[in-house]
N, C-alpha and C positions, 0 to 999 in steps of 0.2 A: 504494500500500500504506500510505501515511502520509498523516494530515491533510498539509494545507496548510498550515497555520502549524505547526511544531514547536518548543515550546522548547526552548533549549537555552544552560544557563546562563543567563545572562543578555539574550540575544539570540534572536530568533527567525528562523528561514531555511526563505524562501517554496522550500519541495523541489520544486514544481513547473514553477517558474519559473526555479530553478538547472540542471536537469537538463531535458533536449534530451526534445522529444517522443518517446513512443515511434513515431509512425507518421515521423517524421521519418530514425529510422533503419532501414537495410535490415535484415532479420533473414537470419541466414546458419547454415542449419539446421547445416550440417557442423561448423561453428564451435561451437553453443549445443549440439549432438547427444555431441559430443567438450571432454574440457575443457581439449585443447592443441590446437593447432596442429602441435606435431610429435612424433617418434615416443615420445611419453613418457606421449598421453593416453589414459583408457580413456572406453569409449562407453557409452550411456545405455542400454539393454536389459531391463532390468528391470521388468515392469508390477506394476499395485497387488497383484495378486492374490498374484505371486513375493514382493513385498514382505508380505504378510500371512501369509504360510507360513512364511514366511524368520524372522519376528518370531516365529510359535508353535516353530519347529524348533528358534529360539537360547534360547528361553524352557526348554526340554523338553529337556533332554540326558540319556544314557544312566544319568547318576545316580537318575533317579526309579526305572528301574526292576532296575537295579542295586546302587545303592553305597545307595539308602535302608535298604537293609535293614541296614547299618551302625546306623543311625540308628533303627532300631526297637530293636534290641539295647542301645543307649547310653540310650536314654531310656524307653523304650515306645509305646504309641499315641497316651499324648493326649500326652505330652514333645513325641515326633517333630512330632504336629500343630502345636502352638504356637509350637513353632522355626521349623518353615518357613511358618507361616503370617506369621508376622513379619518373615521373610526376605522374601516374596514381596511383604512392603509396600515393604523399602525397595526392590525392583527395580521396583516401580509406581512409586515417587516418580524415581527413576534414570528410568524411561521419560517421565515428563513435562518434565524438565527437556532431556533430550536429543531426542524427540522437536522441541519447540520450537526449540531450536536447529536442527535437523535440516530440519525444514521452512522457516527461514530462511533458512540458507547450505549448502544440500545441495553441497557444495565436495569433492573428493577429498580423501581423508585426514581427514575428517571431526572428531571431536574432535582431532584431533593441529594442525589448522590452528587450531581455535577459541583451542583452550589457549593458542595464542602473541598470539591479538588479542583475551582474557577473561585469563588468569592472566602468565603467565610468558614467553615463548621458551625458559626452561632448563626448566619445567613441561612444556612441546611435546615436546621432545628426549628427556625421561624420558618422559613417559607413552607415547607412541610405542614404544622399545625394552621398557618395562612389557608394551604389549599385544601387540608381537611375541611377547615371551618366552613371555605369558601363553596367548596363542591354541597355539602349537607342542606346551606341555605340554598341555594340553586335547585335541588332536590325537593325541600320543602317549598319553593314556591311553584315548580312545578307542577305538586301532587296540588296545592291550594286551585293552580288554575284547570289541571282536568277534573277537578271538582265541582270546579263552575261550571265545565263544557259539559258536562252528565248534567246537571240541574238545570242545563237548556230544555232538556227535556221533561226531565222528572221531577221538577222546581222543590215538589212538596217533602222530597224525601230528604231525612237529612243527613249533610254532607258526610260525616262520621260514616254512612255507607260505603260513600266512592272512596271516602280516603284509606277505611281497610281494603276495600278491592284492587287498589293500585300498588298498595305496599304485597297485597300476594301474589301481584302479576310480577313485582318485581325481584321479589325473594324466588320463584318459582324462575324467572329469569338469568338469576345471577350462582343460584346454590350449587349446581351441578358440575359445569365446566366452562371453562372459558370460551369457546368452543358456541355454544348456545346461546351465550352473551353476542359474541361476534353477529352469528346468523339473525338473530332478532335484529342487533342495530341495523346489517344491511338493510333487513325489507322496510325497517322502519323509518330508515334512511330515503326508500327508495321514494317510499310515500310522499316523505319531506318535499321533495324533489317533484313529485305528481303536481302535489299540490300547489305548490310557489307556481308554478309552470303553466297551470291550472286557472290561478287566479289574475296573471300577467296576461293568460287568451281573451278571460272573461272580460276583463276591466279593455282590453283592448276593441272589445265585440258591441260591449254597452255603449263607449263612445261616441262609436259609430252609426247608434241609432237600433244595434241590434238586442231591444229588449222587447217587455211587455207594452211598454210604454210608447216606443218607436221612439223614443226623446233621443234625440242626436246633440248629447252633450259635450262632448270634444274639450275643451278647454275652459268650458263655465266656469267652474269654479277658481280658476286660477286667476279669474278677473272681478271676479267678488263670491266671494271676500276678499279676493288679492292668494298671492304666492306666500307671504311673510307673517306669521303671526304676532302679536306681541303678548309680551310676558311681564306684571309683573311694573309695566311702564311703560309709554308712548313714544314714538319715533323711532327713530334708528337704535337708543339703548333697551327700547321694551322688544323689537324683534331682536338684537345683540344677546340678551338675556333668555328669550326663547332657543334660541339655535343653542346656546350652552346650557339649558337645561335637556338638549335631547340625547348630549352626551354619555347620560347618566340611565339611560333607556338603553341607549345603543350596548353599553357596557354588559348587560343585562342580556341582550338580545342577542351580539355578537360571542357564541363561542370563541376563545384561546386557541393555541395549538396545546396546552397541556394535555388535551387525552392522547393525543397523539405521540406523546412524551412518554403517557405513563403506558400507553401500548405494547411501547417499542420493545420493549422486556419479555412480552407476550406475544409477539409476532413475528412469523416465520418470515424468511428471509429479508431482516431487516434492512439492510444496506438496499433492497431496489424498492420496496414495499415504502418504505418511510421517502425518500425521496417523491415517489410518485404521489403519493397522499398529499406531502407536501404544495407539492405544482400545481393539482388538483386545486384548491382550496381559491387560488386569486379570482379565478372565472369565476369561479359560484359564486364566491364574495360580487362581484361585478352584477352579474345576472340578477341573482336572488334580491339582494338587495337594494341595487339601484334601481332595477326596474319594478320591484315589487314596492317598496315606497313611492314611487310615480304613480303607478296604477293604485295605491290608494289615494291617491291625492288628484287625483282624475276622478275615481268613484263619489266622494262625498265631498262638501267642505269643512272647513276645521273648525268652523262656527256652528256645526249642526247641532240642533236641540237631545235629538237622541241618541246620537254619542257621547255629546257630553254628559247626560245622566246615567248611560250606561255604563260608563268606564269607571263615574264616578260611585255609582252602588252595588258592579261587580265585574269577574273577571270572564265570564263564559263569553258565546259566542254573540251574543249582544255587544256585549264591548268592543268589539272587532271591526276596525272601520269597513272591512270589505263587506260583514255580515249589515252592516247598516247600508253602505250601500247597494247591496242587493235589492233590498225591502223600500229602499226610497224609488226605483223602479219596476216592482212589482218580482220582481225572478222570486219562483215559487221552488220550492226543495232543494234548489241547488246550496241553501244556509244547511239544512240536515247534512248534505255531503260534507262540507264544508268544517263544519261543527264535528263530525267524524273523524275525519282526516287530520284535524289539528289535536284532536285526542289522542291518536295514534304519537302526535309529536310530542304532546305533552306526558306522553308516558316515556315515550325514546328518552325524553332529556332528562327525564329523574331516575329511568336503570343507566343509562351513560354516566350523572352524577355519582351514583350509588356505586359504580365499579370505581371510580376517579378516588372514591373518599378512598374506599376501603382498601385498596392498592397503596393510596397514599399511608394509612396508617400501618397496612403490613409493615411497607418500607420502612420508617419509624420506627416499630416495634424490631425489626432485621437490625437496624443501625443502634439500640440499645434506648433510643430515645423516645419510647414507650413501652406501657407493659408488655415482656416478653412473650404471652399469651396470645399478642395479636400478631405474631409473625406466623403462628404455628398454621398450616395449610393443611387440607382435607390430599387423601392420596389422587385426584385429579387436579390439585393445584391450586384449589379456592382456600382462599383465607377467609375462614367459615367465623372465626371469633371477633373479627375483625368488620366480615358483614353485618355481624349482629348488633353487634351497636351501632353501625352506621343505620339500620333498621330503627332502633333505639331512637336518634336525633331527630330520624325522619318524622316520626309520629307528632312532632310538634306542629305538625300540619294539621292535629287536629286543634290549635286555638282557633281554626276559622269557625269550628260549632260555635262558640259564643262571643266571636267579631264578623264584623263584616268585614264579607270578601274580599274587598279591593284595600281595605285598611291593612289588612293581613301581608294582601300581596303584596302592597306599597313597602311594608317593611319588609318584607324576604328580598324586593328588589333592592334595596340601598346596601343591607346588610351584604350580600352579595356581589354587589358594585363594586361596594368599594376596595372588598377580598378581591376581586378579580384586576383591577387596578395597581393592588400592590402587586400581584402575581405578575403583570403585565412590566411593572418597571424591573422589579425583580429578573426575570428573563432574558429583558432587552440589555441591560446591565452587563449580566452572566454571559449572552453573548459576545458584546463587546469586550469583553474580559478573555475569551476562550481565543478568539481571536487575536489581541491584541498577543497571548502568552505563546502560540504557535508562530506570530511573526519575529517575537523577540528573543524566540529560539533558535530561529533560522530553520524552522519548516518549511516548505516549497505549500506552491497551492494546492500540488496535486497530491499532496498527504491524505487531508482529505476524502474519505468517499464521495461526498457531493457537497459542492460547495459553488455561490454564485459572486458577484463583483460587487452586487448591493447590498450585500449582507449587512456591515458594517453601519453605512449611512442611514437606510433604512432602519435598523436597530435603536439609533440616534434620536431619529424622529421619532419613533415609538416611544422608544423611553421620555423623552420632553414631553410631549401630548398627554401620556396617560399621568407624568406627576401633577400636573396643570390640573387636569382634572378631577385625580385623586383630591387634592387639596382644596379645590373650589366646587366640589359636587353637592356639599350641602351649605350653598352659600344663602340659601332663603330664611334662615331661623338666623340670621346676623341683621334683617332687616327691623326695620320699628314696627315693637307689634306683632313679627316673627317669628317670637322665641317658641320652642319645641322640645322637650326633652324627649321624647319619644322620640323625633327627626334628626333631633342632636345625636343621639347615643346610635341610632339606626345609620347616620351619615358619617359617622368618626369612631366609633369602636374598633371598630377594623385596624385602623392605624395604630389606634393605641394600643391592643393586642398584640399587633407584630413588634413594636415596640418594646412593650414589657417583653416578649418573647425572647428578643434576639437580646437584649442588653441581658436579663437574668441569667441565659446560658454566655453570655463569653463573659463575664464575673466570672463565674459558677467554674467555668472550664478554661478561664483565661485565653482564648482561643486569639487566633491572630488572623490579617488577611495572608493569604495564600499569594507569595511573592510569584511573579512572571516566571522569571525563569527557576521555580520549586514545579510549577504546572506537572502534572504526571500522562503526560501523551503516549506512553508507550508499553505502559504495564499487561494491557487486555487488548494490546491490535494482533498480537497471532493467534487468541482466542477467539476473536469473530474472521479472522481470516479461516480459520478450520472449520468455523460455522459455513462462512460462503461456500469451500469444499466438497461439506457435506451436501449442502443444500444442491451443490451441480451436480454430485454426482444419486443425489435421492432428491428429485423433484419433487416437490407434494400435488398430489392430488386427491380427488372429492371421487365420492364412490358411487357418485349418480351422476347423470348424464347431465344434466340439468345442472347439478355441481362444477361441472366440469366445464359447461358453456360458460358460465358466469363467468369463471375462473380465468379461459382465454378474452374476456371481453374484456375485463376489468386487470 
């Protein structure tokens, strides 16, 4: 994977000459397949395809077509667009940096391991408990909004029903093997995918005149109420103030590249699997969401009476600006389908969370920095004590039986935000760090299994955009009149968390930063080089026909 002469420092070291032939060593599938030895490892199951689903599903959560409509409200159509179009850069620049990491030491625990041999060990131990936190609340707000999308139908029953039928759909999902995880996220991936694609034809067909109504709306609304909402205050700073409050949606709405991080450990041949998941991820980003915020902001206006009352007393399929505009032209069942399909999403995003948490804590518990109990793995791989309290966290989903909906949801979004925020500079960080320690060793580019020439810059951006926003996300409880303890503590816990976090462990462990040229680039690359081996010389395949199509497609 690396020239032959490397410099580094001052000295150069012949890597081929220091490190033992690969055919000189046996390869030991069981060993390279599993990433322990004993009951603590999980197994590699995952193929490129599950990985490429897996990546559009974490990209795609229930906020697009949910909680955006928050975001049409706060800004307008073109506000909404230009916020998440900027959002979705820095999660491109996030995808490149960790992607590359990813594809180099595809290792359990994924950034949680990198951070302690790129940033910190007290960086490791925070971001770690960060992205537990942050995955659990993501999960519970999840289960809150397919809650709501069941009570489209069945108003009267109470929620406390959907939300144990979703925690068994997902324990039923995730207990067995990883393996079943994967398969589920594909199709419920694919749906994602239906659906965006779905609602981008519709909104395109309605404009045109093609409804019940025959109303040939085109561009109405973009000329009243206008493109630009305002927030908060008139002119140029009350739309200023809209467009930055739909940051805090997007964040929400746009998956990371972490599951893709914590896959990598769990996924068969990671070096071309992780790269292509990677690539995957800009288009969708592009497609899904710049056209799908258009096409709301086409459907309805951001002044509408029954949007705004339905976002504001809940999360189902009423609140949905596409479901509203349906019904302000008459389209009769295509809200049932609709309402369907995003249940399908809203369940994808709380078993994707629920693998993310419980992965993250295995790791934790692997690394010594939680109870050893939760490393321990079922003999298919699952860290089964590890799910269980991530099931545990989850059920906080039922405070929505005695709040309302959207109050609920409102706080699982911030609470989540702003976890995913830290997570986001954190990353971009550790990239430019991973980078900067390969070039100051005098590694080549082509060290690397995949790496691209934007990494770096884009990273950069990333990282500035999301502290900006980290830090000014709950800037409305600072106004006169404002104040919010419940908005406070739901907007800045997060920070202070990681905070108390990482300072208490490097006291505790005295830990240091991890100098450039200390960086450890070479201790596990002939360990995934005998994995590539394996993998060419035992392809994997699926034992149905159908498997097998996929397989070559994807």
């Amino acid at each position: 994977m690396a020239d032959k002469d490397i410099k580094m420092g001052e000295t150069k070291v012949d890597v081929e000459a220091a490190a033992p032939s690969l055919k000189d060593v046996p390869i030991d599938p069981d060993r390279m397949l599993r990433d322990a030895s004993d009951d603590t490892g999980t197994v590699r199951g995952l193929k490129a395809r599950h990985l490429q689903l897996i990546a559009i599903g974490a990209a795609v959560g229930t906020g697009l077509f949910i909680g955006s409509s928050r975001s049409l409200i706060y800004a307008g159509p073109i506000g909404a667009f230009v916020a998440y179009a900027l959002y979705s850069a820095v999660i491109w620049g996030l995808c490149l940096g960790v992607g590359e990491m990813a594809a180099f030491l595809p290792v359990r625990g994924g950034y949680i391991n990198w951070a302690s041999m790129y940033l910190d060990p007290a960086v490791s131990f925070a971001i770690g408990w960060n992205q537990f936190y942050a995955a659990t609340m993501f999960g519970c707000a999840d289960i809150v909004a397919a809650t709501g999308l069941l009570g489209y139908w069945w108003p009267d029953i109470n929620p406390a029903v959907w939300i144990s039928i979703a925690l068994v759909i997902v324990i039923a999902l995730n207990v067995y093997h990883v393996k079943f995880f994967g398969e589920a996220e594909f199709y419920f991936a694919s749906l994602k995918v239906i659906l965006i694609l779905m609602m981008i034809f519709m909104a395109f067909v309605v404009m045109l005149g093609g409804n019940p109504k025959h109303d040939r709306i085109g561009f109405r609304y973009w000329k009243k109420p206008g493109v630009w909402a305002e927030y908060h205050a008139t002119g140029a700073l009350g739309r200023f103030l809209g467009f930055w409050q739909v940051f805090k949606i997007a964040a929400f709405s746009i998956g990371g590249p972490d599951t893709v991080a914590m896959c990598s450990a769990e996924a068969v041949q990671p070096r071309r699997s992780v790269p292509r998941a990677t690539k995957s991820v800009v288009l969708r980003l592009a497609v899904f969401f710049g056209l799908g915020i258009l096409a709301m902001g086409v459907l309805v206006p951001y002044d509408d009476p029954a949007l705004l009352e339905a976002v504001s007393t809940g999360v189902g399929a009423d609140a949905s600006a596409f479901v509203v505009g349906m019904k302000r032209v008459g389209i009769r069942y295509l809200p049932d389908i609709f309402n369907f399909m995003v249940l399908t999403s809203a369940l994808s995003c709380t078993n994707g969370f629920a693998y993310i948490a419980t992965r993250v804590l295995h790791s934790l518990a692997s690394r010594g920095e939680a109870p050893a109990i939760f490393a321990r793995t079922t003999k298919r791989g699952v860290p089964i004590y590890a799910f269980a309290l991530v099931v545990g966290i989850l059920c906080l989903s039922y405070m929505q039986v005695s709040n309302n909906s959207a109050k609920v949801f409102g706080w699982f979004i911030n609470l989540s935000s702003v976890a995913a925020l830290i997570n986001n500079c954190t990353l971009s960080f550790m990239a430019i760090r991973f980078r900067t320690g390969l070039k100051t060793q005098g590694y080549p580019n082509n060290f690397l299994p995949w790496s691209t020439r934007f990494t770096v810059p884009w990273c950069y951006f990333s990282f500035t955009l999301s502290l900006l926003i980290m830090l000014t996300q709950g800037w409305t409880v600072f106004l006169k009149g404002g104040w919010n303890v419940q908005e406070f503590l739901s907007a800045y816990f997060g920070i202070a968390l990681f905070a108390v976090l990482f300072t208490g462990w490097k006291i505790k462990h005295k830990t240091k930063m991890v100098k450039l040229m200390d960086m450890d680039f070479d201790s596990r690359v002939e360990e995934f080089d005998k994995l590539d081996e394996y993998y060419r010389e035992n392809p994997p395949t699926s034992s149905t026909w159908w498997g097998r199509l996929l397989d070559k497609l994807f």
